[in-house]
N, C-alpha and C positions, 0 to 999 in steps of 0.2 A: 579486929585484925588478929588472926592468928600469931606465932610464933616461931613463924617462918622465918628461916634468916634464907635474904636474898642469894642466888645463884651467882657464881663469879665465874662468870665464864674461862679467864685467865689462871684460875686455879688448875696446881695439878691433880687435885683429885677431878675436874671437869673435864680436863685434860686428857689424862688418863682413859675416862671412862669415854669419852667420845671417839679417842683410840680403841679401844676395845671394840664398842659397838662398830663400827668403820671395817674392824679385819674380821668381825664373825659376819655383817650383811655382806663382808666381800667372799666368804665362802661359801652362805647360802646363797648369792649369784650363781657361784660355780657349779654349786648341785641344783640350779634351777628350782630352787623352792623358795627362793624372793619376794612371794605371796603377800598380798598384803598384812593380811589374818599373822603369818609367822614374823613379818616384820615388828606387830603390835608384840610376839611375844619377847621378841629383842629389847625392846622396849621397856617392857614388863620388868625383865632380868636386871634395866641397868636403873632402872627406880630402886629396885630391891637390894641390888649391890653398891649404890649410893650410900644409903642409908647403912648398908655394912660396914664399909671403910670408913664411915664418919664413928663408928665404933671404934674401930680399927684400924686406926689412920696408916701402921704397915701394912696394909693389906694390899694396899693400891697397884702394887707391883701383879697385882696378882686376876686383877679385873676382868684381863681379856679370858684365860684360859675359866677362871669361874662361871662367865657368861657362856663361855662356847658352852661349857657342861650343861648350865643353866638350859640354855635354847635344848640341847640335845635331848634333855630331860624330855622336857614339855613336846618336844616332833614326836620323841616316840609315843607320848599318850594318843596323839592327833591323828600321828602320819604314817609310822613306822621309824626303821633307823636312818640315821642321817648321821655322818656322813656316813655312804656304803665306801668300805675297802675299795680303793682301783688298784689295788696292789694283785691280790686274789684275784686270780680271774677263774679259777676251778671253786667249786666247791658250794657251800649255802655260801649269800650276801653277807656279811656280816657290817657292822658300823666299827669305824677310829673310835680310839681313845682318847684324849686329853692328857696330858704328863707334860710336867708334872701336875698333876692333882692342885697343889698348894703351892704355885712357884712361879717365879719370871719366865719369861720365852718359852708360853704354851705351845707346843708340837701337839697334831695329831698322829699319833703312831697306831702301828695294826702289831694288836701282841701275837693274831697266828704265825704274819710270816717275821715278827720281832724286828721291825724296821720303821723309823722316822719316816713318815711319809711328806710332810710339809706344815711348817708353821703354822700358827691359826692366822687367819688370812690371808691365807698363797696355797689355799685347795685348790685354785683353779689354774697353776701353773701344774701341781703333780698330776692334774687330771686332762692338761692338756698332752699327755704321753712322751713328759719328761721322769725320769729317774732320778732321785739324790740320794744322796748316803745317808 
């Protein structure tokens, strides 16, 4: 037997990270790229990120916006950009952001038109042809 210490489901690092995972598969819903193949790499991101905040037990606050980067990373090797701006509607497609980088309550933002577009997890409210501030 290995050296595994078992899973606690009720932990908030498990917690946490199940939250995370939950509001970035609820964005790649939004942009229809829920694939399975992309779902393994959600996946991927939250084994990886596990294992970060057990280094770094502050970090946890920070899980969801790491993973969304994480996935975003890895679409564009696969797929292209993800998420496209719905803000832009002229111009090249370009992909959100993530901000903060390092921080609680990950937003996706579009630094061309320099606007919050929607939380990570609630792509699919600003892409249903609502506005927020």
């Amino acid at each position: 037997m290995g050296s595994m210490e078992p899973v606690n489901p009720a932990s908030p690092l498990e917690q946490a990270l199940h939250a995370a995972r939950a509001l970035v598969l609820a964005d790649l819903v939004a942009g229809g790229v829920a694939h399975a193949d992309v779902v393994s790499l959600v996946e991927d991101s939250v084994a990886e990120r596990r294992w970060w905040v057990q280094q770094w037990p502050d970090g946890v606050a920070y899980v969801a916006g790491l993973i969304a980067q994480d996935v975003q990373d890895a679409l564009l090797e696969r797929y292209g950009r993800w998420p496209v701006c719905p803000v832009c509607g002229s111009g090249d497609p370009h992909a959100l952001d993530v901000e903060p980088e390092l921080g609680p309550d990950p937003h996706w933002v579009c630094h061309k038109a320099g606007v919050k577009v929607a939380s990570v997890g609630s792509l699919g409210s600003a892409t249903g042809g609502t506005t927020s501030s």
